[in-house]
C-alpha positions as CSV (number, residue, x, y, z in Angstrom):
1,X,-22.7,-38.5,-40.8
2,X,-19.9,-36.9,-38.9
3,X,-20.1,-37.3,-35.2
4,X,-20.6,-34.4,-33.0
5,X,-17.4,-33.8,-31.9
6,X,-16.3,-33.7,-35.3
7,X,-19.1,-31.2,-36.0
8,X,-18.3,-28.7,-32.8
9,X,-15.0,-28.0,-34.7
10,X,-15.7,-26.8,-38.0
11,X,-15.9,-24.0,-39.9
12,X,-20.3,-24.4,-39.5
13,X,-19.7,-23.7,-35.5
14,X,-17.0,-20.7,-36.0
15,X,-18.5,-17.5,-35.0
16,X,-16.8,-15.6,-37.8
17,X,-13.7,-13.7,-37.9
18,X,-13.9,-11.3,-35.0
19,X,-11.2,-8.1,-35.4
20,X,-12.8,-6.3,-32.0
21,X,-11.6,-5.7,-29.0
22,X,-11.8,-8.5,-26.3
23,X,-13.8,-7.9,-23.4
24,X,-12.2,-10.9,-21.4
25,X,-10.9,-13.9,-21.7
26,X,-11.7,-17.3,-19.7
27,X,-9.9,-20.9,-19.2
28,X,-12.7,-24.3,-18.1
29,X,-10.2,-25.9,-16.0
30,X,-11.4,-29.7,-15.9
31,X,-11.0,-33.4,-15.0
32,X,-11.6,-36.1,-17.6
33,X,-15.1,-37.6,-17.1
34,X,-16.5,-34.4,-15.1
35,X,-19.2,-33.1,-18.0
36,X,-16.7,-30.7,-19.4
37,X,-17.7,-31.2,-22.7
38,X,-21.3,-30.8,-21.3
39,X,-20.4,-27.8,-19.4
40,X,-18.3,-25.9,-22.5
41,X,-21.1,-26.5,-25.0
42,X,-24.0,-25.4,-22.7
43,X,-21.7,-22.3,-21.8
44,X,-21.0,-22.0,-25.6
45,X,-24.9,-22.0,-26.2
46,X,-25.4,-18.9,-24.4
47,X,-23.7,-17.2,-27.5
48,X,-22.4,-15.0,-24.6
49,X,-19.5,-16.9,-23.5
50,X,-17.4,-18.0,-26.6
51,X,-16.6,-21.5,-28.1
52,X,-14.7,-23.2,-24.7
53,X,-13.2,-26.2,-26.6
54,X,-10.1,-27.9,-25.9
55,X,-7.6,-25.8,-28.5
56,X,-4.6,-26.8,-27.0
57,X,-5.0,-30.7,-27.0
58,X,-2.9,-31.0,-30.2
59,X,-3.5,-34.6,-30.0
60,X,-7.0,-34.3,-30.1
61,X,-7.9,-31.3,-32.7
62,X,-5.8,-32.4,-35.6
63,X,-9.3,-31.5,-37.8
64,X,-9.4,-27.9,-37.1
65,X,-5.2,-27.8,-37.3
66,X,-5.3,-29.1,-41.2
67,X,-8.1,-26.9,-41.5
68,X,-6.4,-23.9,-40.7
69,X,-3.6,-25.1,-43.0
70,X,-1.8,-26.0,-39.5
71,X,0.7,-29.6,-40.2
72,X,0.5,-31.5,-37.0
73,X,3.8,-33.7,-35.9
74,X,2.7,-37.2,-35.9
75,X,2.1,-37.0,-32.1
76,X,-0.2,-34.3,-33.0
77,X,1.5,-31.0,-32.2
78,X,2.0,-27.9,-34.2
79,X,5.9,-26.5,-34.4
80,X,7.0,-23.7,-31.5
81,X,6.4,-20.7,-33.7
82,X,3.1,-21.6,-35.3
83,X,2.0,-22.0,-31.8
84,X,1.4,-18.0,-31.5
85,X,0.1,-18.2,-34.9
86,X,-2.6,-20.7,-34.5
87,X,-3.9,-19.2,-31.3
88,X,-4.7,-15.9,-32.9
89,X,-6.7,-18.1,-35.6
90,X,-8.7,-19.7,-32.8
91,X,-9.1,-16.2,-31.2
92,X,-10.8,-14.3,-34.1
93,X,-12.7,-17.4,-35.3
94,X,-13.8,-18.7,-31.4
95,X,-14.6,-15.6,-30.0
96,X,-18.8,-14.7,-29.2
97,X,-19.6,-11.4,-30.8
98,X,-19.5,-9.4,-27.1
99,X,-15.9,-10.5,-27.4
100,X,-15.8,-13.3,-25.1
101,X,-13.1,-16.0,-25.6
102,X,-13.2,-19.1,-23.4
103,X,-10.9,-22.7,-23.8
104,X,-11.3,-25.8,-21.8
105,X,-7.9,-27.0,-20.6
106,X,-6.9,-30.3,-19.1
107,X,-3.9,-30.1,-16.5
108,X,-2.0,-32.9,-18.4
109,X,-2.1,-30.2,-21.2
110,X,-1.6,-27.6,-19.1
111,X,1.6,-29.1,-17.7
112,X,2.6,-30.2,-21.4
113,X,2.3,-27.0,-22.5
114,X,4.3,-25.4,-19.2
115,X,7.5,-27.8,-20.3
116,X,7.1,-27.5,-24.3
117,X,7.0,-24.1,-24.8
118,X,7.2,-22.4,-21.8
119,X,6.3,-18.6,-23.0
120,X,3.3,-19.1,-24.5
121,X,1.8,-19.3,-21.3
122,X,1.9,-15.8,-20.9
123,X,-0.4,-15.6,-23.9
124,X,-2.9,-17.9,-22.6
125,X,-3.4,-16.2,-18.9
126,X,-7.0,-15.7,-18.7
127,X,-9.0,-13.2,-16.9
128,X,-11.0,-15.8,-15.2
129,X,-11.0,-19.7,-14.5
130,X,-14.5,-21.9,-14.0
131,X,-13.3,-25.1,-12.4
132,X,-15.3,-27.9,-12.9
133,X,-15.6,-30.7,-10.9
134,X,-18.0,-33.8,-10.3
135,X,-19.1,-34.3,-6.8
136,X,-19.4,-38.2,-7.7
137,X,-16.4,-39.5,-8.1
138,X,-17.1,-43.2,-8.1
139,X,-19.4,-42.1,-11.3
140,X,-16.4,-40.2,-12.7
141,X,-13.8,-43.4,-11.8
142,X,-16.2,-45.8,-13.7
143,X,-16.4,-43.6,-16.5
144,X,-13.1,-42.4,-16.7
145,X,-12.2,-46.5,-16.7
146,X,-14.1,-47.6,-19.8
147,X,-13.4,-44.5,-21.4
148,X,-9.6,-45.6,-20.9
149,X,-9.9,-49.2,-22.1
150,X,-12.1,-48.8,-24.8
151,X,-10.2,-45.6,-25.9
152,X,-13.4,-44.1,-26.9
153,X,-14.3,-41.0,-24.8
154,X,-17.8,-40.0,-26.0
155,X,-21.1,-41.6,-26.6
156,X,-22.1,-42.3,-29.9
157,X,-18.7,-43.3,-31.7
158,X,-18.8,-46.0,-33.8
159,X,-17.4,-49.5,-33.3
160,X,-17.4,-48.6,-29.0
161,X,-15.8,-51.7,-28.0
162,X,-17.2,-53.8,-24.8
163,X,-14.5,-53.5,-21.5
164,X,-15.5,-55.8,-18.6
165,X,-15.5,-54.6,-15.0
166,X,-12.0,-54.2,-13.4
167,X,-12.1,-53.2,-9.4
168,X,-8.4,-52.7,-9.5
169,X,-8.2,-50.0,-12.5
170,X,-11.4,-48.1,-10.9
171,X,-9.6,-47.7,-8.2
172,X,-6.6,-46.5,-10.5
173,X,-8.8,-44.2,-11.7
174,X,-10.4,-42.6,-8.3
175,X,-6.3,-42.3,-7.2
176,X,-5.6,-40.3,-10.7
177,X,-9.2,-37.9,-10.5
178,X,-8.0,-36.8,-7.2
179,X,-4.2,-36.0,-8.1
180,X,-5.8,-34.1,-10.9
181,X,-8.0,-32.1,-8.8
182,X,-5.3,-31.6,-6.1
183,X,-2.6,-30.4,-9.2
184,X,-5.0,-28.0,-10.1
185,X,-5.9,-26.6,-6.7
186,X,-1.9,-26.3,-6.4
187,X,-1.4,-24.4,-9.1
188,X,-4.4,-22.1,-8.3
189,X,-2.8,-21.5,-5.1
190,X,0.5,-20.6,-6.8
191,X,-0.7,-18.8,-9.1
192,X,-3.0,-16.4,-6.7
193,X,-6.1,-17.4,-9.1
194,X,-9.3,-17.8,-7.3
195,X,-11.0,-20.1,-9.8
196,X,-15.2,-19.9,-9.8
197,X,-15.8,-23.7,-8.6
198,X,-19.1,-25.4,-10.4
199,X,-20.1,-28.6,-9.8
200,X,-21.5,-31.0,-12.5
201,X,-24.4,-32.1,-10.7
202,X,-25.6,-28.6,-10.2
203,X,-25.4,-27.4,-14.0
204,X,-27.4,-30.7,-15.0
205,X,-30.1,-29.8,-12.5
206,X,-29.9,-26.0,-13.0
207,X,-27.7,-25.1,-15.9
208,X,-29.7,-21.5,-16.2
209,X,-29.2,-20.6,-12.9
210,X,-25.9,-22.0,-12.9
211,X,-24.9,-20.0,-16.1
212,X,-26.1,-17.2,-15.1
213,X,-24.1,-16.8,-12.0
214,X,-20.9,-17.4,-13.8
215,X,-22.3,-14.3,-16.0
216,X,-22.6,-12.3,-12.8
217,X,-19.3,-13.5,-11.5
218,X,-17.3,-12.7,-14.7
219,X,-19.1,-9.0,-15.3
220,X,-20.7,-10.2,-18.2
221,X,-24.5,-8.7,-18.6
222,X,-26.9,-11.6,-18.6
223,X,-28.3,-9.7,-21.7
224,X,-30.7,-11.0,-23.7
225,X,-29.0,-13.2,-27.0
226,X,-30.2,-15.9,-29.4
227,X,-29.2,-19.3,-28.5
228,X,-26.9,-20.9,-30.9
229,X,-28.0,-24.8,-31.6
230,X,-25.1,-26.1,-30.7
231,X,-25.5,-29.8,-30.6
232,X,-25.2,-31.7,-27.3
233,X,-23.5,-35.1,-27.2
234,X,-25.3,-38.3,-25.7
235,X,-24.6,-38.8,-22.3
236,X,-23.0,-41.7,-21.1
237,X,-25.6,-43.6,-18.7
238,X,-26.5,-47.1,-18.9
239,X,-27.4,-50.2,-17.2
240,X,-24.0,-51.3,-17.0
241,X,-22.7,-48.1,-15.3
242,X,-25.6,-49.1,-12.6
243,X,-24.2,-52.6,-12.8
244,X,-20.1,-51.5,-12.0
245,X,-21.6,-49.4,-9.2
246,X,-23.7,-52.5,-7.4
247,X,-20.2,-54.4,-8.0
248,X,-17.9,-51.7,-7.0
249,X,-19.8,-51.2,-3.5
250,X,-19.5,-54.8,-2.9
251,X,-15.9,-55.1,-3.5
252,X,-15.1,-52.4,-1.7
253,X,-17.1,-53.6,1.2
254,X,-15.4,-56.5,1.3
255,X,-11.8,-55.4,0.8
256,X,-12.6,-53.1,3.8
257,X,-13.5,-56.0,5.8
258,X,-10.5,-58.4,4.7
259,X,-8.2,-55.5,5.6
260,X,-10.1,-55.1,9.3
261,X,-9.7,-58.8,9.8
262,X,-5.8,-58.6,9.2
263,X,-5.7,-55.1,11.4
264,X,-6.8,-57.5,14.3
């Protein structure tokens, strides 16, 4: 059985080939290990707010590129001029019947994009950005760590293999979520966008309320629509993320007080 992610890309999840007018466009501007995929698929469930998947990580949708008769390079990208191409696929295919589109971007993609093929950002400027962010960031480091290491970045894959607890590399990790953060909040303010900041704690404890601001926000009518059964994917909580938390707290304690001790 194909795992989810597998599933959230093919033709069973496209909306159909929409030729209408599109209302609006929006980009999910994320950090690895903040719910993003959480956040895109509960949005997507709506049937209101599109497909919000991440379309341009060549790396990672390979799948839906063959399927679209789209020949990836071997690092997984698609040539200049299909580019253009390919986007318009995802746009008629992605898009929710009220003509909503909506694509979760990465700013490692987003700057990969800005240096490949710098035009085709014009074509990509959305009418609205949802940052997501995660308000606990030693969570996010931990995850973001063993998703690293044991290269496999949601629950449920097969053959997950074990990584031990590394202090050093979590730390790595908290230094990398925060650049991230700060790159996007510099480009926002470049840009002039005033992104519509969620937090992933608050859509896990209220994702209807949550949603439905964001409706509100964007202009979209919190009208009435079927919701699609979109499959979630298992979150990743266990005993040893409660484990790396108790250890972390210690280490940090003590690194705090070697580091007072030499102050003196």
């Amino acid at each position: 059985m194909p795992h989810v992610m597998e599933r959230l890309y093919s033709a069973e999840m496209d909306f159909g080939c929409y030729d209408g007018e599109q209302r609006l466009t929006y980009m999910l501007a994320t950090i690895p290990r903040s719910g993003s995929t959480y956040c895109a698929i509960r949005l997507w469930q709506t049937g209101l707010l599109g497909a919000p998947m991440e379309y341009l990580n060549f790396r990672f949708v390979g799948d839906i590129l063959r399927r679209l008769d789209y020949v990836p390079h071997l690092a997984g990208e698609i040539s200049e001029a299909g580019i253009a191409k390919y986007w318009g696929d995802i746009k008629r295919l992605r898009t929710s019947p009220n003509g909503v589109f909506g694509y979760k971007m990465f700013g490692v993609n987003y700057m990969e994009i800005s240096r490949r093929v710098p035009g085709f950002l014009r074509q990509i400027v959305p009418d609205y950005v949802i940052y997501l962010t995660r308000r606990d960031l030693i969570g996010q480091a931990m995850s973001y760590s063993r998703a690293q290491r044991s290269r496999r970045w949601f629950a449920g894959m097969p053959d997950t293999p074990e990584v031990r607890y590394d202090f050093e590399h979590i730390k790595q990790c908290i230094s990398s979520i925060e650049d991230q953060k700060s790159s996007w909040e510099r480009m926002f303010a470049i840009t002039g966008v005033r992104p519509i900041h969620i937090c992933y704690e608050d859509l896990l404890a209220d994702s209807a309320g949550v949603i439905r601001a964001l409706l509100l926000d964007m202009g979209i009518p919190p009208e009435p629509a079927d919701e699609l059964a979109i499959p979630l994917i298992e979150r990743q909580t266990d005993g040893v993320s409660r484990e790396w938390r108790d250890r972390f707290a210690e280490d940090s304690a003590r690194e705090l007080a070697i580091s007072a001790v030499t102050d003196e």
